[in-house]
C-alpha positions in Angstrom: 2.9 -7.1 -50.3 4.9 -4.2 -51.6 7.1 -2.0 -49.6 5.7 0.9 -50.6 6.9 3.2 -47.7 10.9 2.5 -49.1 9.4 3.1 -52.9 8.4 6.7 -51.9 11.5 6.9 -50.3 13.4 5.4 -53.2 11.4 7.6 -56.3 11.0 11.3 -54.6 12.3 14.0 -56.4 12.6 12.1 -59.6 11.1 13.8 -62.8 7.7 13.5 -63.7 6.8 10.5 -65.6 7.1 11.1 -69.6 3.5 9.9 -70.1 2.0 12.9 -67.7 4.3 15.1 -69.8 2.6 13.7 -73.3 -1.0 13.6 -72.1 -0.4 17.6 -71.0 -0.6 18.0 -75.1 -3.5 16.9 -75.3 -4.9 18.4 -71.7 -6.8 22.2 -73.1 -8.7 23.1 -69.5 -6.2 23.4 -66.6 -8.3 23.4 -63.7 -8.6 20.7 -61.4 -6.1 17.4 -61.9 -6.6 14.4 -59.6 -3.0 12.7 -58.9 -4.0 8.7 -58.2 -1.3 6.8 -56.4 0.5 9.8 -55.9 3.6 8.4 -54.1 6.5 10.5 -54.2 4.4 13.5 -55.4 6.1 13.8 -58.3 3.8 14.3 -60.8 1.4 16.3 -58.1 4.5 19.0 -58.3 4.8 18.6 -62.0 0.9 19.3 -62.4 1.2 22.2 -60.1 3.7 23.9 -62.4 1.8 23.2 -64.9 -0.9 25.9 -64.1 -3.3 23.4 -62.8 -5.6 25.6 -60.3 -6.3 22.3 -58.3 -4.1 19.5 -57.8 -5.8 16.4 -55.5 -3.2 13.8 -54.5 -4.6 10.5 -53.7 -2.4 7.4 -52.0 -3.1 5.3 -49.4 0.8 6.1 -48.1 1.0 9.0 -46.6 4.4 10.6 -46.3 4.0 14.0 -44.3 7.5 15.4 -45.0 6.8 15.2 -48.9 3.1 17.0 -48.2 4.6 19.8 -46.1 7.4 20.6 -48.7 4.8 21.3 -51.4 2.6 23.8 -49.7 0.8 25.2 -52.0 -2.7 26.8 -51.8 -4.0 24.5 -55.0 -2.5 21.4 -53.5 -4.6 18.5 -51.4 -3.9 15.4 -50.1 -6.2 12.2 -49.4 -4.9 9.4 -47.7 -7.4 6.5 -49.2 -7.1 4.0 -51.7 -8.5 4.7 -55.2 -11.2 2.0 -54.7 -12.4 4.0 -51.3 -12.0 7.1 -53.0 -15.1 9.6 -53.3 -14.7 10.8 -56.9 -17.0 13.8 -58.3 -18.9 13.8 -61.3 -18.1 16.0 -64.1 -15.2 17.5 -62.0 -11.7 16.6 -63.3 -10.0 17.8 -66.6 -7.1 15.4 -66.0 -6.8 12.1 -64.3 -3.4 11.2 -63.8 -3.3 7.2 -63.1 0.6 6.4 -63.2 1.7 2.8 -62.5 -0.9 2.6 -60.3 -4.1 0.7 -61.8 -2.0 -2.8 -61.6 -2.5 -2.7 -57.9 -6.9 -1.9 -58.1 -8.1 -4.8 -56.5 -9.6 -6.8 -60.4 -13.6 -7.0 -58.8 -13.9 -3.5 -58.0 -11.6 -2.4 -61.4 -14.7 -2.0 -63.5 -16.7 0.3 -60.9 -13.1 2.5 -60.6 -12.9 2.8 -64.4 -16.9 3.7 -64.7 -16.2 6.5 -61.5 -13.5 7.7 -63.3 -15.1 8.0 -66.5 -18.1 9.9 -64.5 -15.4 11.9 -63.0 -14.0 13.4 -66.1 -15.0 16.5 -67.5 -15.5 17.0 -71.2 -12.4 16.8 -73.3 -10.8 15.6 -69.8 -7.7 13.1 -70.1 -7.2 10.0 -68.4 -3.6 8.8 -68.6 -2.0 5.7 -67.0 -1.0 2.2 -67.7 -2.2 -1.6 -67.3 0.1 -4.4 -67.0 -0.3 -7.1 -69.3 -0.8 -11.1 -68.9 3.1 -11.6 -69.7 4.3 -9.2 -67.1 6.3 -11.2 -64.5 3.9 -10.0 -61.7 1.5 -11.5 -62.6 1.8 -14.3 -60.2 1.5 -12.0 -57.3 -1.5 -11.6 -55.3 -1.8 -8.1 -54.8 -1.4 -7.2 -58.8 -3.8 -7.4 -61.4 -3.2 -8.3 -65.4 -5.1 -7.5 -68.0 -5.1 -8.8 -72.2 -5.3 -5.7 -74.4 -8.3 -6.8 -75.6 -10.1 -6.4 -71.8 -7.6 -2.8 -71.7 -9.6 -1.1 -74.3 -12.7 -2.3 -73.0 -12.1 -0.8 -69.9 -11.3 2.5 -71.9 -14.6 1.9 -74.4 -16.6 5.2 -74.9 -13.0 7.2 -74.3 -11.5 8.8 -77.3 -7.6 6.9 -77.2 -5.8 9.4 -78.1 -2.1 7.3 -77.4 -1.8 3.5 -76.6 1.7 1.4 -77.1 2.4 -2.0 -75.9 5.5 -2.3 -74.0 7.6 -5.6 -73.2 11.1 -5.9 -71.7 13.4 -7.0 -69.3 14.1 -4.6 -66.6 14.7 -3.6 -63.4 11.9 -1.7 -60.8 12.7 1.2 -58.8 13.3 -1.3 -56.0 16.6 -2.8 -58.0 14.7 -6.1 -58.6 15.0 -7.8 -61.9 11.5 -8.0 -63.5 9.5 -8.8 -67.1 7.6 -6.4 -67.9 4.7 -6.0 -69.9 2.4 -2.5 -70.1 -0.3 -1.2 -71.9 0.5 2.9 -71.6 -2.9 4.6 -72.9 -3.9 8.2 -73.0 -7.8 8.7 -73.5 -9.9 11.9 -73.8 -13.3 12.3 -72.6 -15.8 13.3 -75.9 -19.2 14.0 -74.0 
């Protein structure tokens, strides 16, 4: 299983990732952003100065140190896991997915992409990435690959407004060496 108590610890106060940055181009209505598998917070800060009116963090860590230091009115935080997670219909203009959809157990992926989708508000943006089949995780049992064909199939009736395929050697934030392959997408919501 991952560590992911020592990977907050490792990743807080880093910048936001430069795919949230990029998808913000595209992002016209600024108010309500949901933050899944927030971690560190990072990007939950980053949305917040942004001008978001609404920022809901969503991890199942919960690190209350990190909540406390962002107290901000427009800020929430749900401790569940994004399969568990009660999402609302028609409610989010960005969905903010970073390096976290690898780790949605694969039976329940299609129901979390079809809430998400319902989530999204029109012209809403959905940003994240998939790992690939080559991606040296794939091996482990509590991460889930994907081909790029089944990728945009899980994004069909999105407008993809950014996709690259990614594959290199590497390290994670953890120091460990690692293969990896990613699909990075950024889709908008048309109806």
């Amino acid at each position: 299983m991952f560590n992911w108590t020592g990977y907050i610890n490792i990743t807080k106060n880093k910048l936001p990732r430069q795919l949230l940055v990029r998808a913000l181009e595209y992002t016209r209505n600024r108010e309500v952003a949901l933050d899944l598998g927030a971690g560190a917070l990072n990007e939950s800060k980053y949305l917040l100065k942004s001008a978001f009116k609404k920022v809901i963090a969503v991890d199942n860590e919960e690190d209350s140190n990190l909540i406390s230091e962002i107290n901000h009115r427009a800020f929430s935080f749900e401790k569940t896991t994004i399969e568990d997670y009660s999402f609302l219909d028609d409610y989010y203009d960005l969905i903010n997915a970073q390096f976290v959809l690898p780790f949605v157990e694969k039976e329940k992926m299609d129901v979390v992409i079809s809430n998400i989708k319902n989530s999204l508000k029109k012209e809403g943006i959905f940003v994240g990435q998939f790992f690939g089949i080559k991606d040296s995780w794939s091996s482990r049992a509590d991460v889930y690959v994907y081909t790029e064909e089944k990728v945009k199939d899980l994004l069909s009736g999105l407008d993809i407004l950014y996709f690259q395929e990614e594959e290199k050697d590497g390290r994670t934030a953890m120091d460990e060496e690692k293969h990896w392959h990613i699909f990075h997408f950024i889709a908008k919501k048309l109806i």
